[in-house]
C-alpha positions in Angstrom: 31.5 21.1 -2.8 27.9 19.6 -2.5 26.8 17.2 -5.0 23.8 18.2 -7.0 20.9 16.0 -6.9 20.5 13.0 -9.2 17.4 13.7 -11.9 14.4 11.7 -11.5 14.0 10.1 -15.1 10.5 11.3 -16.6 9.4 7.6 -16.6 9.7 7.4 -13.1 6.1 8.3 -12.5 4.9 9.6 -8.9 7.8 9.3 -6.0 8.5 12.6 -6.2 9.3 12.6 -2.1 11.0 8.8 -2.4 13.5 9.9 -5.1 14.2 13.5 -3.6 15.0 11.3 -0.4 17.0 8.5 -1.4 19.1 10.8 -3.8 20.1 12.7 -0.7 20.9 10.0 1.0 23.1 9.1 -2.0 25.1 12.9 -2.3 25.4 13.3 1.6 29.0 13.7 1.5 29.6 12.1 4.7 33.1 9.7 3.9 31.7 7.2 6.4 29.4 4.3 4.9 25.2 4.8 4.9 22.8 2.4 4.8 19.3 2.2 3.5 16.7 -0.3 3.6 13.9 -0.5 1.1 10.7 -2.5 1.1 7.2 -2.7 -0.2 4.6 -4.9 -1.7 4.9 -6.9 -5.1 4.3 -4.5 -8.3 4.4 -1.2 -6.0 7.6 -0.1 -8.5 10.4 -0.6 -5.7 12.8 -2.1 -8.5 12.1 0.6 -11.4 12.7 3.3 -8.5 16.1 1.8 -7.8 16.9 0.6 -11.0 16.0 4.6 -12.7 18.7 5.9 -9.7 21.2 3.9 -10.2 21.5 4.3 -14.1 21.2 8.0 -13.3 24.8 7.6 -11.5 26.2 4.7 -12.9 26.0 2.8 -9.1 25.7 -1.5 -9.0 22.5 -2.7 -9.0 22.3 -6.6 -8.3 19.1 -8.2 -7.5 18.5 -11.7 -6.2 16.3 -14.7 -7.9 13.9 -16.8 -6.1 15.2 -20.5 -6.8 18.9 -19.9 -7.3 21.0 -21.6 -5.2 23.8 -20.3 -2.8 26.5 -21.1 -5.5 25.0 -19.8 -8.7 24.1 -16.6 -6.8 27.6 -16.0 -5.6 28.6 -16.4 -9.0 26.2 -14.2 -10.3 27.5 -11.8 -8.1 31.0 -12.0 -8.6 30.2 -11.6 -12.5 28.0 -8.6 -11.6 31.0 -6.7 -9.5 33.5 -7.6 -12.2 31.7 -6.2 -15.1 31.0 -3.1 -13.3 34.8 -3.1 -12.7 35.1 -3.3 -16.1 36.2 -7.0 -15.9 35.4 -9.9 -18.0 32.6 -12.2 -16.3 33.9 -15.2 -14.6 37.5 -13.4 -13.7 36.8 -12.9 -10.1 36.2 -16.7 -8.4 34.5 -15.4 -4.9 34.0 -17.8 -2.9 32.0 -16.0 0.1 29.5 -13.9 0.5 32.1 -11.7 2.9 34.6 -11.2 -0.6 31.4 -10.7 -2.6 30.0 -7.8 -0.5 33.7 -6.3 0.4 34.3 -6.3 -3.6 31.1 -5.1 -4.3 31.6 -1.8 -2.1 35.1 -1.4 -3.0 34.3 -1.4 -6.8 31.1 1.4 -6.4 33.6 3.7 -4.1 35.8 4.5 -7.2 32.5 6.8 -7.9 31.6 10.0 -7.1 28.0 8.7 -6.1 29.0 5.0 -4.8 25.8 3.0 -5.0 25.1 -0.7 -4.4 21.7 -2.0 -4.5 21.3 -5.7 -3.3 17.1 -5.7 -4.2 15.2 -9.0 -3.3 17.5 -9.5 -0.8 15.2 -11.9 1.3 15.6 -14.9 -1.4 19.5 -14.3 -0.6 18.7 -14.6 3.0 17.1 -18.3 2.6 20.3 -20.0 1.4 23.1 -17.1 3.4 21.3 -15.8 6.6 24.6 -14.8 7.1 24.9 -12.3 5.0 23.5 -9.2 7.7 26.1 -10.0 10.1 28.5 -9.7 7.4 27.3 -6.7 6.4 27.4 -5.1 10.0 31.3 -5.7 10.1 31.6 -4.2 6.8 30.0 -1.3 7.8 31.6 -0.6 11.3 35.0 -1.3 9.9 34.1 1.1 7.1 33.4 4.0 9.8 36.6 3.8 11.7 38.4 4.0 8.3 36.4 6.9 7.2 38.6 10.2 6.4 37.1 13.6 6.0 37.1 15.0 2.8 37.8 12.1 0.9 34.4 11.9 -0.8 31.1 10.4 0.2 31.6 6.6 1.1 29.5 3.5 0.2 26.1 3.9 0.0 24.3 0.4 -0.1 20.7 0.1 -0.3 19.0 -3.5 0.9 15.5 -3.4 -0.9 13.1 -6.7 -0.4 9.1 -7.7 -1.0 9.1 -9.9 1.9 7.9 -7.6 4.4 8.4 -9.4 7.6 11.7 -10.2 6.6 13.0 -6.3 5.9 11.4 -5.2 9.0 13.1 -7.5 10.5 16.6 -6.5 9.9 16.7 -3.3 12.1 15.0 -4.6 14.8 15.8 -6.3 18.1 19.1 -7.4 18.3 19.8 -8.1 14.6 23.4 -7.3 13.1 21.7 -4.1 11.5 20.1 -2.2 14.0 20.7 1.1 14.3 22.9 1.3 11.4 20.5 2.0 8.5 19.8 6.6 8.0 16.7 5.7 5.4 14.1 2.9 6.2 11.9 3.5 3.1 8.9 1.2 2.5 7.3 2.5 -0.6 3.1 2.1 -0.5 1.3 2.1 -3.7 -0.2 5.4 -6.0 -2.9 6.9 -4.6 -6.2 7.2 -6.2 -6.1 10.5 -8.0 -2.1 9.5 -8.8 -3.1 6.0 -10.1 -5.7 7.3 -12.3 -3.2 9.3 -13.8 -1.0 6.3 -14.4 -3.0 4.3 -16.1 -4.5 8.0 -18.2 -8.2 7.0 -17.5 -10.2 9.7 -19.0 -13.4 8.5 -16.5 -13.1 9.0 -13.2 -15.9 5.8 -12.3 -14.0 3.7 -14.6 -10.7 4.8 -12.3 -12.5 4.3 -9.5 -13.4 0.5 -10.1 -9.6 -0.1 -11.7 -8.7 1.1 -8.6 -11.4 -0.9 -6.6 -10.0 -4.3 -8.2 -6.2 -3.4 -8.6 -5.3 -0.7 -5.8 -2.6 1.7 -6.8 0.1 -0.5 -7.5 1.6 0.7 -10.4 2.9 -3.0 -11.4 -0.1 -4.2 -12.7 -0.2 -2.0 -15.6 2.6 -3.4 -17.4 0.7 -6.8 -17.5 -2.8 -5.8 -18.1 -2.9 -6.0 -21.8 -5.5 -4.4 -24.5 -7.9 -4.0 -24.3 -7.4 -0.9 -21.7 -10.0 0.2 -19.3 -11.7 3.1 -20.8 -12.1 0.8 -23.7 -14.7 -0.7 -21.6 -14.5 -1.5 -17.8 -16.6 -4.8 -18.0 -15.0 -6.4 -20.7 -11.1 -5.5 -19.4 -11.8 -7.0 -16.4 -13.2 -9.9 -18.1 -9.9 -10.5 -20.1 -7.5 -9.6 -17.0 -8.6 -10.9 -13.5 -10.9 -13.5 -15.1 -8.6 -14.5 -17.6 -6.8 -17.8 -16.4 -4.4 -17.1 -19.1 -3.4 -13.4 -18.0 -0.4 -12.7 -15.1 -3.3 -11.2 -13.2 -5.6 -13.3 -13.1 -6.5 -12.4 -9.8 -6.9 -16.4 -8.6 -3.1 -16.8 -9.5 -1.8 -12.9 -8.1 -3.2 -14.2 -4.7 -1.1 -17.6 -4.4 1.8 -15.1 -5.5 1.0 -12.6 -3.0 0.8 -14.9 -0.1 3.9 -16.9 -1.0 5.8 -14.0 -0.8 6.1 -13.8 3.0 8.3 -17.0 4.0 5.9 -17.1 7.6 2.8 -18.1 5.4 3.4 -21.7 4.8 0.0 -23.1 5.5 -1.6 -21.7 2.2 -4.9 -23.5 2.9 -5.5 -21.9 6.5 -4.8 -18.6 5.3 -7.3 -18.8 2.2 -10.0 -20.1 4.9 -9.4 -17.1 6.6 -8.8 -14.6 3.9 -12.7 -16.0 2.5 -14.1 -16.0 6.1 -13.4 -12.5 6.5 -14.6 -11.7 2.8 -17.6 -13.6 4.0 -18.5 -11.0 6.1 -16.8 -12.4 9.8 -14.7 -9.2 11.2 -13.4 -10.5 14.5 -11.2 -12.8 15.5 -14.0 -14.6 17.1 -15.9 -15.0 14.5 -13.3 -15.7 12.1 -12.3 -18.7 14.4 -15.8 -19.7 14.6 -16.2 -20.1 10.8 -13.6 -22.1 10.6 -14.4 -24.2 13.5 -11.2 -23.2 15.1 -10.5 -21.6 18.8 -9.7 -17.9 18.5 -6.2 -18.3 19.5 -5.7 -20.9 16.3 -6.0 -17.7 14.0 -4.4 -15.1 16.8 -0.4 -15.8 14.9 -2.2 -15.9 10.9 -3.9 -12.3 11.4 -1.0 -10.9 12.6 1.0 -12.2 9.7 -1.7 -11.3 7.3 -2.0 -7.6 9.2 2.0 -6.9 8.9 1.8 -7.7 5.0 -1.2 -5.4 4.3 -3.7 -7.6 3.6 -5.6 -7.3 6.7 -6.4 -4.5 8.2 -8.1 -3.8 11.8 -10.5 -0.6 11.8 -10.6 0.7 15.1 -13.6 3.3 16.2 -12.7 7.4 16.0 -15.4 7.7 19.0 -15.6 4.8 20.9 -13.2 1.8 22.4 -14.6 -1.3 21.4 -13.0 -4.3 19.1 -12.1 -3.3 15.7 -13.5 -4.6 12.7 -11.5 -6.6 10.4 -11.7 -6.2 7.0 -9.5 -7.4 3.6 -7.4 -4.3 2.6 -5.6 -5.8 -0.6 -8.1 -5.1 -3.6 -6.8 -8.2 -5.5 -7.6 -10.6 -2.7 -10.7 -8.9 -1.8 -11.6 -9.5 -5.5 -10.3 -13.3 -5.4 -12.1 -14.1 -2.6 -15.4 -12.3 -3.2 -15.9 -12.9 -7.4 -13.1 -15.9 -8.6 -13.0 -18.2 -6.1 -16.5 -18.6 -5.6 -16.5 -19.6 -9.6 -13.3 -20.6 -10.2 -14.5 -23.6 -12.2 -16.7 -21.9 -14.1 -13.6 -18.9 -15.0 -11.4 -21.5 -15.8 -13.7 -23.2 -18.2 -13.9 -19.8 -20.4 -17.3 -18.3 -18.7 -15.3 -15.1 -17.5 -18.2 -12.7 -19.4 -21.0 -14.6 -17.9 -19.6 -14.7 -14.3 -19.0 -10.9 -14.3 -22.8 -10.5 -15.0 -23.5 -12.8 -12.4 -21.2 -11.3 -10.0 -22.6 -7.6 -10.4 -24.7 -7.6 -6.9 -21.5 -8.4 -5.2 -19.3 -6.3 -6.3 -21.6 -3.6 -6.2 -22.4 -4.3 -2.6 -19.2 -5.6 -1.0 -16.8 -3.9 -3.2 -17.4 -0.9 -4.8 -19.5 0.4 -1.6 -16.6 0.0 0.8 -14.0 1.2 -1.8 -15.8 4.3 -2.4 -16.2 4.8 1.5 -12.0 4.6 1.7 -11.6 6.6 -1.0 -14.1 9.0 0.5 -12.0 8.9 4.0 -9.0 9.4 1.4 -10.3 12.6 0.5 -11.1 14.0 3.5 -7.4 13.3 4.6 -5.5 14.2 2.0 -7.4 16.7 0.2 -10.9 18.2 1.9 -8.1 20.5 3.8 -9.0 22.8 0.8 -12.9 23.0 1.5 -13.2 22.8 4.8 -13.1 26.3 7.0 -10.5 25.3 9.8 -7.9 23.8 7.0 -6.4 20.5 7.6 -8.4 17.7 10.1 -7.3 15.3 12.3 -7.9 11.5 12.9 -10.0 10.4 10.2 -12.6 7.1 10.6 -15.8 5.5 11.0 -18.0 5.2 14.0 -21.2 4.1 15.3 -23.7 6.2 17.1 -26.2 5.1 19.3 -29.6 6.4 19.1 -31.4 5.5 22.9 -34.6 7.1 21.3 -35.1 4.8 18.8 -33.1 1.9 19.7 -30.9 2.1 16.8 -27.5 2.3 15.9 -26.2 4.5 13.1 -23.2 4.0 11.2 -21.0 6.9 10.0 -19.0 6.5 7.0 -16.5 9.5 7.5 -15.5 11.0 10.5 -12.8 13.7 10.7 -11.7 15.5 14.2 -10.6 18.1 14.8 -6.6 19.1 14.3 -4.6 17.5 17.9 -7.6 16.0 18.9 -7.4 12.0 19.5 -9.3 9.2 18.9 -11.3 8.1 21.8 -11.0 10.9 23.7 -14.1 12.2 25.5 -15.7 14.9 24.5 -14.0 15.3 21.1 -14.1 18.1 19.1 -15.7 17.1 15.4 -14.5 18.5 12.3 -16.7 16.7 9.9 -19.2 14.1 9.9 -19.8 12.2 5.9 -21.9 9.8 4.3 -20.9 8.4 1.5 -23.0 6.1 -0.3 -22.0 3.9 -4.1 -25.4 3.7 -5.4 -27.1 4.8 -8.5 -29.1 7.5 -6.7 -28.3 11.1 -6.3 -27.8 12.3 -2.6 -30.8 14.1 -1.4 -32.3 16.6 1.6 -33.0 12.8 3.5 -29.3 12.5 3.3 -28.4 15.6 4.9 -31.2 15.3 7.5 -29.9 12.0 8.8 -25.9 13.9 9.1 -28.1 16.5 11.3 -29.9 13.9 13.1 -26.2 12.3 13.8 -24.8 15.3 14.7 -27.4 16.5 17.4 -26.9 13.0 18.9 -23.2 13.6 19.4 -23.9 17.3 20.8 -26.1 15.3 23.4 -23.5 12.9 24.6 -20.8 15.4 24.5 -18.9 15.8 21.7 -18.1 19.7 20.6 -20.1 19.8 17.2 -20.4 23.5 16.8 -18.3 24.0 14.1 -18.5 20.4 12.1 -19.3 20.5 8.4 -21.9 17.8 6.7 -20.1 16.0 4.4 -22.1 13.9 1.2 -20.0 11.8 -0.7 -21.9 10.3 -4.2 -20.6 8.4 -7.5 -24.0 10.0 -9.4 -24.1 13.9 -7.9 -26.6 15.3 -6.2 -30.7 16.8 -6.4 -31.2 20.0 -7.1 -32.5 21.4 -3.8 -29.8 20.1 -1.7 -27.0 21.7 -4.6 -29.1 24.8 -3.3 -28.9 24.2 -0.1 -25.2 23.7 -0.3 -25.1 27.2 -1.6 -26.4 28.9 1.3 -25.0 26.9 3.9 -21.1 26.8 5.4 -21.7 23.9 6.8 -22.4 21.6 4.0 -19.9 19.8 1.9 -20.9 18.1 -1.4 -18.5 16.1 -3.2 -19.0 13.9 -6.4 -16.7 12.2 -8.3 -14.9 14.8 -10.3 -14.4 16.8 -6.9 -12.8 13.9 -5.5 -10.7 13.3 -8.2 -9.5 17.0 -8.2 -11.5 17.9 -11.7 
């Protein structure tokens, strides 16, 4: 008979489609033993997720610590198999990590849902790389002693921070490949989901939490009172400016980056995390501002790429380099607010920074946050509003305008559904603008989209049935909410529409 489903625990916020499939990895009644690999970013709720599914069926949950020795950890993990066993700790003496892990599985399998969850298993890995090749003879000799219908067999899920190190283990020729059925790497909340974490009643104030924090759902937990709809300005002033708080966003970026074990060179990654905060968006230029050849920082933007704190924008429309930009909203605000006044922060000026640092965060990070969030929407939820259903690719691009010898930039730009990006003579779903200023959108808004779009008829692009997208934090003037009215091809959205109010 099939198992039913564990219950996802109401405190489990979110992961709706993570818990639906890592319970059915854990009820597929196959006798043989399963595999799963989890991974994710620091504070994106990876260990709440497996610790809420392993109450919820009484599996082993061990997780590894950072400066712990081989010795104490085998230890540790001895103690943690016997007390599941219902053993004193300290009566099994282990003294591999081959008897730990055969133990381990031996003692879940007396369940009906036999779970082991190794988490931070990349701090394991620094003292017993071993332990993956041990684990691949577990597993194969657990499949050729596998007998149908004697109940589901060992489910063990490996769950890490480190990114490049879970990647890692299915690929190539490592012990594990082609041995794992789930490779889950959990991302963070999104915006509307976040928002409803952290119960912000205001969607602007949700919009800059998000801005500085992201959605991971971690931060939460250690951003004390007062909360943000308290006041936005003065929160921030006694979180990511408080030297004193865990995240202060100076000391969450040192974490961050000493989580992958290929960053060891702290100093040339800063210098290259603040040139590209600076404004310097390809490799060439990053090398440049710090007086180094373009191959010298090749290897550290891959690195900082794979563990999301990079990321490389590449053109809907057109093949040419893609920009670089920060993508972590912690080190983005590190680099661009703290560092530059680190001494002052540290001192006790946090109120008197924030003033002083209102330009720049207006300008270089609550413009380009709301532009993501508005390409967000158009992804995830304009499918609603927009007359052919759901889009395809979604970007930026840049126009050129032979008249006037000008280029124009376009914030949002969705195709149309099975089209892709670069092909010639795309078919254009929506063109957007989306703008974080104090302002409302006007008719000068909409005639620029029209000026855009005639330009993209001319060199070819299939534009007949694109809607005009505007995208503003402070609504919109009257005639254009008129003209909206009359027109299907015109899509306003503020901020309650794209927070779903």
């Amino acid at each position: 008979m099939k198992e039913s489903l564990p219950v996802k625990p109401s405190d489990v916020i979110d992961r709706d489609r993570e818990w639906d499939l890592l319970a059915q990895f854990l009820t597929d009644p196959d006798p043989a033993m399963r595999l799963g690999i989890v991974s994710g970013r620091r504070r994106y709720g990876k260990s709440y997720l497996l610790q809420a599914l392993s109450e919820q069926v009484g599996g082993l949950y061990v997780t590894a610590v950072r400066e712990e020795g081989r010795l104490p950890a085998l230890q540790r993990f001895s103690d943690a198999v016997a007390t599941h066993a219902g053993l004193r700790p300290g009566s099994l003496r282990l003294n591999d990590w081959r008897d730990v892990l055969s133990n381990a599985l031996d003692v879940t399998a007396r369940s009906s849902q036999p779970l082991l969850v190794i988490d931070e298993l990349p701090y394991l890995l620094q003292h017993s790389p071993e332990i993956p090749g041990l684990l691949q003879q577990l597993y194969d000799e657990r499949q050729r002693g596998a007998r149908a219908g004697a109940g589901p067999g060992p489910r063990l899920v490996l769950c890490g921070s480190a990114m490049s190190v879970m990647h890692e283990l299915l690929s190539g020729t490592k012990p594990l490949r082609g041995r794992a059925v789930v490779d889950l790497r959990l991302g963070p909340f999104d915006y509307r989901d976040s928002r409803a974490f952290w119960q912000i009643a205001d969607p602007l104030t949700a919009l800059k939490v998000h801005a500085v924090l992201g959605g991971a759902p971690g931060y939460r937990s250690v951003a004390a009172r007062p909360y943000p709809d308290d006041g936005f300005d003065t929160w921030l002033a006694r979180t990511l400016l408080d030297p004193g708080r865990a995240v202060y966003s100076r000391t969450e970026t040192e974490y961050l980056l000493r989580e992958d074990p290929r960053i060891t060179q702290h100093t040339l990654y800063y210098d290259i995390l603040t040139a590209i905060a600076n404004g310097a968006t390809t490799p060439s230029k990053i090398g440049a501002a710090l007086e180094r050849p373009r191959n010298a920082v090749a290897h550290p933007l891959g690195v900082l790429e794979s563990t999301g704190y990079i990321r490389r924008e590449q053109d809907i429309l057109r093949s040419r380099h893609p920009v670089i930009t920060l993508a972590d909203p912690v080190i983005r605000f590190n680099q661009l607010i703290t560092l530059p006044q680190a001494a002052a922060v540290e001192q006790g000026f946090a109120e008197q920074v924030w003033q002083q640092a209102a330009p720049t965060f207006n300008s270089k990070i609550l413009g380009p946050h709301f532009e993501d969030l508005a390409r967000d929407f158009t992804r995830r939820y304009a499918h609603s509003l927009l007359p052919d259903g759901l889009p395809g690719p979604v970007g930026t691009t840049e126009v050129a305008d032979q008249a006037a010898r000008t280029k124009h930039e376009v914030d949002v730009i969705a195709l149309a559904a099975g089209e892709r990006p670069q092909a010639p003579r795309a078919r254009i779903a929506l063109l957007g603008e989306a703008k974080a200023t104090a302002a409302r959108r006007g008719t000068g808004d909409l005639e620029r989209l029209e000026c855009i779009r005639a330009l993209l008829e001319d060199q070819g692009h299939d534009t007949g049935a694109a809607t005009l997208a505007l995208y503003s934090l402070h609504g919109f003037s009257p005639d254009l909410v008129d003209l909206a009215d009359r027109r299907d091809d015109l899509l306003l959205v503020d901020l309650p529409t794209l927070y779903g109010s």
